[in-house]
N, C-alpha and C positions, 0 to 999 in steps of 0.2 A: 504494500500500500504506500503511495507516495508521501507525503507530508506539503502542505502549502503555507509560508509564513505569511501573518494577515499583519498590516500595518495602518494605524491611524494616523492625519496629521492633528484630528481632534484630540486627541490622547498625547500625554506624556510619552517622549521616546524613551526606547530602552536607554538602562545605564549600567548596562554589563552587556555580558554573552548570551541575548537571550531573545525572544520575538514579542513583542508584545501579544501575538496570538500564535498557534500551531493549525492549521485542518489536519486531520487525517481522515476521511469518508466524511457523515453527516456531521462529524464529531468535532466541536471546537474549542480548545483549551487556552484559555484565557489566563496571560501572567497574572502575575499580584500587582495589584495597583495601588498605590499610595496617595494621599490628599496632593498631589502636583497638579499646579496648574501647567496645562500643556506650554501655556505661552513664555512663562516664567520659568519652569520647570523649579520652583520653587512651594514650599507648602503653603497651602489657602491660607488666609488669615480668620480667626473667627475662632469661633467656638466648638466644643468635639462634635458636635452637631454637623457645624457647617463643611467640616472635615470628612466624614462619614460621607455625607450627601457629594461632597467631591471624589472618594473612590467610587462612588456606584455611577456616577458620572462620563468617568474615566472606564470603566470596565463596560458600560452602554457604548459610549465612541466605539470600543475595540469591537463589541459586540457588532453594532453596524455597520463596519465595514467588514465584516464578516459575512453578512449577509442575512443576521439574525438582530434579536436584541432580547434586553433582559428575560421577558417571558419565555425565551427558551432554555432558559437556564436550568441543568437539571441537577446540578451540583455546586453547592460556593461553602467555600472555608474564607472563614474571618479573621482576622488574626487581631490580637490586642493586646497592647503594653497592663490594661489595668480593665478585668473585666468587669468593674462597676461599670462600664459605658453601654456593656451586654443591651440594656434595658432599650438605651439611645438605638442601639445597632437595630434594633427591630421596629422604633416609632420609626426611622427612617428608610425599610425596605416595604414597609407600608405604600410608600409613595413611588416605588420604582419596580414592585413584582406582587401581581395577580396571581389569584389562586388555580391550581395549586401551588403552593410556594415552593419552589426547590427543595432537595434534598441541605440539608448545612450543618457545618460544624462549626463552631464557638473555639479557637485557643488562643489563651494566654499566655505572651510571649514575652523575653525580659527587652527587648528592644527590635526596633524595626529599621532601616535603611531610612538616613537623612534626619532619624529623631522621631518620625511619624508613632504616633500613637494607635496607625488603624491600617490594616493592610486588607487587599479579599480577592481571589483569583476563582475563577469561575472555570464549567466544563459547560458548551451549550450543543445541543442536539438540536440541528438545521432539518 
C-alpha cells in the first residue's frame, strides 16, 4: 500500500521529520498538533480554552486538505501537561465533532514541544 503525505498551508508546518498528515487507503493519520498559529508559528495567546480551540483548528486544516474533516475522525488522543483542563478539552470538542464522537484517549504528559500545554493527533477514515 502506498502512503501519501497530506500538507496544509492553513496548519502549522512540520518542525521535525515528520508530515503533518500520512494517507494510506481511506485511512488518515493526523500528526499532533499544538496551539500554533500557522502564520506565527508561535503559540495562541489567551487562555487554555483558547489554546484547545487552536489545536482542533489546526488538526481541521490538516483534516481538509485531506479531503475529510473532523466528523471523520474515528480516533484522537489528547495529550496534557495538567489534566485539570480534561473538563475544558471536552466543552471544547463540543463545538468541533458530532455524534458519534470518536473513539479518544485523555494522557497526561510532563511537557509538550515549544511549552504547549495541549497537544491531539487524530486517525480519520475518508
Amino acid at each position: 500500500m502506498s502512503k501519501q503525505a497530506i500538507h496544509s498551508d492553513n496548519a502549522p508546518a512540520a518542525i521535525g521529520t515528520y508530515s503533518q498528515a500520512v494517507r494510506a487507503g481511506a485511512l488518515v493519520f493526523l500528526s499532533g498538533q499544538i496551539p500554533l498559529d500557522p502564520a506565527t508559528m508561535e503559540i495562541v495567546d489567551g487562555d487554555f480554552e483558547a489554546r484547545a480551540r487552536q489545536v482542533f483548528d489546526n488538526l481541521a486544516a490538516v483534516a481538509q486538505a485531506a479531503g475529510g474533516d473532523l466528523n471523520q475522525v474515528v480516533k484522537l488522543t489528547v495529550y496534557l501537561t495538567d489534566l485539570a483542563n480534561f473538563a475544558t478539552v471536552n466543552a471544547v470538542m463540543e463545538d468541533y465533532f458530532e455524534q458519534p464522537f470518536p473513539a479518544r484517549a485523555a494522557v497526561g504528559v510532563a511537557s509538550l514541544p515549544k511549552g504547549a500545554d495541549v497537544e491531539a493527533d487524530a486517525v480519520i477514515a475518508l
